[in-house]
C-alpha positions as CSV (number, residue, x, y, z in Angstrom):
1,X,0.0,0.0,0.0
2,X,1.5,3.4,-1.5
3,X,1.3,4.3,3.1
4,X,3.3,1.3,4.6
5,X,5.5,3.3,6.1
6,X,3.3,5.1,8.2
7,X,3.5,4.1,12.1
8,X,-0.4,3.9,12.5
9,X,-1.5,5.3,16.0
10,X,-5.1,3.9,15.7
11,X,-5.6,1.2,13.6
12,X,-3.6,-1.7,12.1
13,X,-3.2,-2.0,8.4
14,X,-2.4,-5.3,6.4
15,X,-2.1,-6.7,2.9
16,X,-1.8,-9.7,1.4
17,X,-2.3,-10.2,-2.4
18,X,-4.8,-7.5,-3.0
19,X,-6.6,-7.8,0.0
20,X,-6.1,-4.6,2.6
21,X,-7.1,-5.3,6.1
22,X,-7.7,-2.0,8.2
23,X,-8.8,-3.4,12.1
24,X,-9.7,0.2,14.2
25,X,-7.4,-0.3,17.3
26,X,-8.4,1.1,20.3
27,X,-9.9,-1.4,22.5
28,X,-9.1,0.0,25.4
29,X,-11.6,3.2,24.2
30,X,-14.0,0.8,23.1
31,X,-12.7,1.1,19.7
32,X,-14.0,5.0,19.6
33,X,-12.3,7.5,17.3
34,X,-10.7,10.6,18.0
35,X,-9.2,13.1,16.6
36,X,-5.7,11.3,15.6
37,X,-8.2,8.0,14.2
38,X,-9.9,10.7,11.7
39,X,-6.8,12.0,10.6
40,X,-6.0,8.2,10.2
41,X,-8.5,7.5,8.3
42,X,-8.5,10.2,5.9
43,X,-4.9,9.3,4.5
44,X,-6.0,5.5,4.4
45,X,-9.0,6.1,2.4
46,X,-6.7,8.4,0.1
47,X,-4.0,5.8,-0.3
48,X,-6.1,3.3,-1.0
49,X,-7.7,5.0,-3.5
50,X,-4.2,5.8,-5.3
51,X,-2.8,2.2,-4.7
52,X,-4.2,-0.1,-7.6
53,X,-2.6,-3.0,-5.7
54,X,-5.2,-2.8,-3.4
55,X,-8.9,-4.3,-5.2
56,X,-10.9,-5.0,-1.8
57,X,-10.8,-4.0,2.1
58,X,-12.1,-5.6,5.2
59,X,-12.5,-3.1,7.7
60,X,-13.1,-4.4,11.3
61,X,-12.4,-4.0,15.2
62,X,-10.1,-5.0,17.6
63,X,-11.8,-7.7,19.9
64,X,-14.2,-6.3,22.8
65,X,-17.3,-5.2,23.2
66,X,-17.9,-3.0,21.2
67,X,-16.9,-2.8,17.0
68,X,-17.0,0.9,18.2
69,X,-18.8,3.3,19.7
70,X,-19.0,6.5,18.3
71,X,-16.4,9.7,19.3
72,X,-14.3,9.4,22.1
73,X,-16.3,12.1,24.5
74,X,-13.3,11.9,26.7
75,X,-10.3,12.4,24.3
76,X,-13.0,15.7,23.7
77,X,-12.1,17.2,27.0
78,X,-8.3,16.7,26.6
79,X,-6.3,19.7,25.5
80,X,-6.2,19.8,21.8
81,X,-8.7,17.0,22.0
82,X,-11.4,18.8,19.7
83,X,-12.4,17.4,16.6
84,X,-15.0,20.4,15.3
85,X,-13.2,23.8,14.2
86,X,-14.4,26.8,16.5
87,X,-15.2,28.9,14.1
88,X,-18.9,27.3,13.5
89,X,-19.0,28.9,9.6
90,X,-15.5,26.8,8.8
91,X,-16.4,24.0,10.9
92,X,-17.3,20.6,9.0
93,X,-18.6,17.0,9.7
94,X,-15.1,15.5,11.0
95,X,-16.8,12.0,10.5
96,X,-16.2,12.5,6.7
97,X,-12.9,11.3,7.2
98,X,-14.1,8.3,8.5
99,X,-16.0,6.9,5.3
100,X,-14.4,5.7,2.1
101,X,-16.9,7.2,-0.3
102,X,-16.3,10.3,1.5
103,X,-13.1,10.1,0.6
104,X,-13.7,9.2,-3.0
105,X,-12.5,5.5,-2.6
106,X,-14.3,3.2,-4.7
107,X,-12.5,0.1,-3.6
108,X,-15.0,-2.3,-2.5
109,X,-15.5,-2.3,1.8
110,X,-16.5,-5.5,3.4
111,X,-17.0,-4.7,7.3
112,X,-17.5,-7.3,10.1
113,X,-19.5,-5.8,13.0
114,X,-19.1,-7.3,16.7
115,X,-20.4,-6.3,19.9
116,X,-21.9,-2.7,20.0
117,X,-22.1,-0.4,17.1
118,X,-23.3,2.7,18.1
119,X,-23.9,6.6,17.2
120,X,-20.7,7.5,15.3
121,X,-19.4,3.5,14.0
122,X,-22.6,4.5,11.4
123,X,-19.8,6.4,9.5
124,X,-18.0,3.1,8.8
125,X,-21.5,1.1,8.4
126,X,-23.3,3.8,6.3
127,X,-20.5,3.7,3.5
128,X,-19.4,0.0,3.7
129,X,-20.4,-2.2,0.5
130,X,-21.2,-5.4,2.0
131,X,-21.9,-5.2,6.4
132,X,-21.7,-8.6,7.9
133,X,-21.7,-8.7,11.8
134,X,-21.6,-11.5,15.2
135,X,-24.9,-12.8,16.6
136,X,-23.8,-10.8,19.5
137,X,-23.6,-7.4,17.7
138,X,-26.1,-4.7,18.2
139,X,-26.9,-1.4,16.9
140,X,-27.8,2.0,18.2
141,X,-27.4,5.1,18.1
142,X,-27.5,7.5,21.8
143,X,-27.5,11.2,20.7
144,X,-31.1,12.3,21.7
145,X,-30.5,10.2,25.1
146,X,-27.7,13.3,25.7
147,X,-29.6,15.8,24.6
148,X,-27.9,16.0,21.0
149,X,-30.0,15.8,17.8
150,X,-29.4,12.4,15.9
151,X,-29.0,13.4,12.3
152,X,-26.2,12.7,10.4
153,X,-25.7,8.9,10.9
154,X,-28.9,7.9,10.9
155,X,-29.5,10.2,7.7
156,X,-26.8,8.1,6.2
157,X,-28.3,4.8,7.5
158,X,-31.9,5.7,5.7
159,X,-30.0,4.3,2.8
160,X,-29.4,1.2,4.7
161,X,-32.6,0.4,6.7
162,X,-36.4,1.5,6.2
163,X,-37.0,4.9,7.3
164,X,-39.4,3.5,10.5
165,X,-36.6,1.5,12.1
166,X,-34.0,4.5,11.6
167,X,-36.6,6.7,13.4
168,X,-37.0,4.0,16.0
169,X,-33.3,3.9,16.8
170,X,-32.7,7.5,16.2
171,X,-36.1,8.4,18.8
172,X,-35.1,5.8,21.3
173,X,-31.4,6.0,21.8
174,X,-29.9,4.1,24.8
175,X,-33.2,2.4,25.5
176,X,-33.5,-0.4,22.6
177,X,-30.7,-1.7,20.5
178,X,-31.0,-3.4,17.5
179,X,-30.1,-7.0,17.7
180,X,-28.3,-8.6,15.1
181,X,-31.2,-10.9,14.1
182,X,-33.3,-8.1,13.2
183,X,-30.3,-6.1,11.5
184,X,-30.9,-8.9,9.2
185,X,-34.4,-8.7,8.7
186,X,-34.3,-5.0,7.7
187,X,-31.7,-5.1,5.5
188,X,-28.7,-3.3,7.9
189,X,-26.4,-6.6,7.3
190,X,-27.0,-8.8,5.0
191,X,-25.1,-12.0,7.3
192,X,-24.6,-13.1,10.3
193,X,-22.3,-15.2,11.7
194,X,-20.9,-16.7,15.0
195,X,-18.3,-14.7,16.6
196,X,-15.4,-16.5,16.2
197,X,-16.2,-16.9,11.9
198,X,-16.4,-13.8,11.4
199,X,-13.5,-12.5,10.4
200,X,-12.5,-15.2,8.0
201,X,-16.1,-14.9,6.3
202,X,-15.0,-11.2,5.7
203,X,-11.8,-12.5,3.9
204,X,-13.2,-14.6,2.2
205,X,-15.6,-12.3,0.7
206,X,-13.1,-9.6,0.4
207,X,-11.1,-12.0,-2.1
208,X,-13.9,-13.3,-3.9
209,X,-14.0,-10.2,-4.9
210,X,-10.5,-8.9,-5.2
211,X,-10.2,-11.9,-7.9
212,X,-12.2,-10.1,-10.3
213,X,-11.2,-7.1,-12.2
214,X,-10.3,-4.3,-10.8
215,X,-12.0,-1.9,-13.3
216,X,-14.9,-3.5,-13.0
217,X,-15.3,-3.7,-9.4
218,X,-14.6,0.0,-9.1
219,X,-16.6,1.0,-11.8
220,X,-19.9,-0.8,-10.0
221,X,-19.0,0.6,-7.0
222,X,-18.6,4.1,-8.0
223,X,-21.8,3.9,-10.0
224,X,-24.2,2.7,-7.7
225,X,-23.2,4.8,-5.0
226,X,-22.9,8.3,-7.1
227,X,-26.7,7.4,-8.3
228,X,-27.7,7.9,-4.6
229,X,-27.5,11.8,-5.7
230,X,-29.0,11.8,-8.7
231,X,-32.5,11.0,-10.3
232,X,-33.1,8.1,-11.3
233,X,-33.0,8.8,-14.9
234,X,-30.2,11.0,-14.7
235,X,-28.2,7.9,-12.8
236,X,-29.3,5.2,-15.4
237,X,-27.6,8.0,-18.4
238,X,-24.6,8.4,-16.4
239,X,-24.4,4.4,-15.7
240,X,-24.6,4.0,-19.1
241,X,-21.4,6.1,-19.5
242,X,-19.8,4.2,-16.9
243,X,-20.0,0.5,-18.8
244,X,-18.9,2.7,-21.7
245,X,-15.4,3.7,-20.2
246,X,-15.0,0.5,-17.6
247,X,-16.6,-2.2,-19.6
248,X,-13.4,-2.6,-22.1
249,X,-10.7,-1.8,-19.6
250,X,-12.4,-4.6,-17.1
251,X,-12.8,-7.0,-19.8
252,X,-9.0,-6.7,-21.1
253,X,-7.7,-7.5,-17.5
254,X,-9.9,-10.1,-16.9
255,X,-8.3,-13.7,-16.7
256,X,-10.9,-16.7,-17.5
257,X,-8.9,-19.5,-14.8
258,X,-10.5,-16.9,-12.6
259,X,-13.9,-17.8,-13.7
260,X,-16.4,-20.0,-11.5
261,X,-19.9,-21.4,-11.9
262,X,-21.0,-19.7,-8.6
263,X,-22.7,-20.9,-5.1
264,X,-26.0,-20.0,-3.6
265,X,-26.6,-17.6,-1.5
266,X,-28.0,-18.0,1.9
267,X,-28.2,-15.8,5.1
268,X,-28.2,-17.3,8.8
């Protein structure tokens, strides 16, 4: 990866073939970000982008309780801890950093969720590709239960999950969590998994899909997300143009011993 020789602070970056593996690391926080993790993020998400060694990324947590949850409210407090800009006309959403689309990175993002995913993890869960998570895990998000307005992750998780059960989570903060059963049913994850398969399952799709072209793979992700913004005509013209400029660049570096006849697919 065009950063190996950064000394990560926060997280722990690996590669093999053209698999990344980013796992947040700060356990002892409850894997919660602060201001050095979005700064961490940002360059990732950047490098990746630039690296074309890199075709997929698993992005998970170190083992806990929690996958993460949210901001660090402590590391606020600390001196230089803050993580909005005072001036409230050049401040901006610091979780930005966090997200790959964000960041303009269409490499495909597999995430494995464990224990609690709350408030601020919706960053990482909003813009992942494919969100797999523990039959332990659980969802929510506690803003309104400290008096702050919930709007920004679940407004990014409305593209995820049917506007009722964002308003339930976003209305009832720290008194119901979502349990991973019903992350299923609603479409939040689209897997889950015991605890201690999870992380190869996220491998293992992360190279499924690392095998196949590279243009291709970036060219569907980068398509389907940027229609979120438009209309849906306008989207289906600019697709068009997509399969236009990918389709023969994807095709050329495609290798047929890579080919398979496909297996079902089934959710637990």
């Amino acid at each position: 990866m065009g950063e190996q020789g950064v000394q990560w602070q926060t997280v722990v970056v690996e590669q093999t073939d053209h698999v990344a593996t980013v796992t947040i690391n700060r356990p002892s926080a409850m894997n919660s970000f602060d201001k050095t993790m979005i700064a961490e993020f940002a360059t990732l998400w950047r490098g990746f982008a630039e690296d074309d060694t890199v075709h997929a990324i698993v992005l998970r947590a170190a083992p806990g309780r929690a996958f993460s949850t949210g901001v660090d409210v402590k590391a606020l407090a600390e001196p230089d801890g803050a993580i909005l800009h005072d001036n409230v006309w050049t401040a901006e959403d610091p979780g930005e950093a966090l997200g790959p689309k964000a960041n303009r990175c269409w490499k495909p993002v597999v995430c494995a969720v464990h224990g609690m995913a709350a408030g601020g993890a919706f960053y990482w869960l909003n813009e992942a590709d494919i969100l797999i998570c523990s039959e332990e895990a659980s969802f929510f998000d506690p803003h309104v239960t400290y008096g702050m307005t919930a709007a920004l992750e679940p407004i990014g998780a409305t593209y995820r999950m049917p506007l009722g059960d964002v308003l339930r989570m976003a209305l009832l903060g720290n008194d119901e969590r979502i349990a991973a059963a019903t992350a299923l049913r609603i479409g939040l994850v689209s897997e889950v998994l015991p605890l201690d398969a999870l992380w190869n399952r996220a491998d293992e799709l992360a190279r499924l899909i690392a095998a196949k072209p590279p243009a291709a793979i970036q060219g569907t992700v980068r398509a389907i997300w940027e229609s979120l913004d438009l209309t849906r005509s306008t989207a289906l013209k600019q697709g068009f143009r997509y399969c236009q400029v990918g389709n023969p660049v994807g095709e050329a570096q495609l290798n047929p011993a890579t080919l398979s006849g496909g297996r079902r697919y089934t959710t637990r």
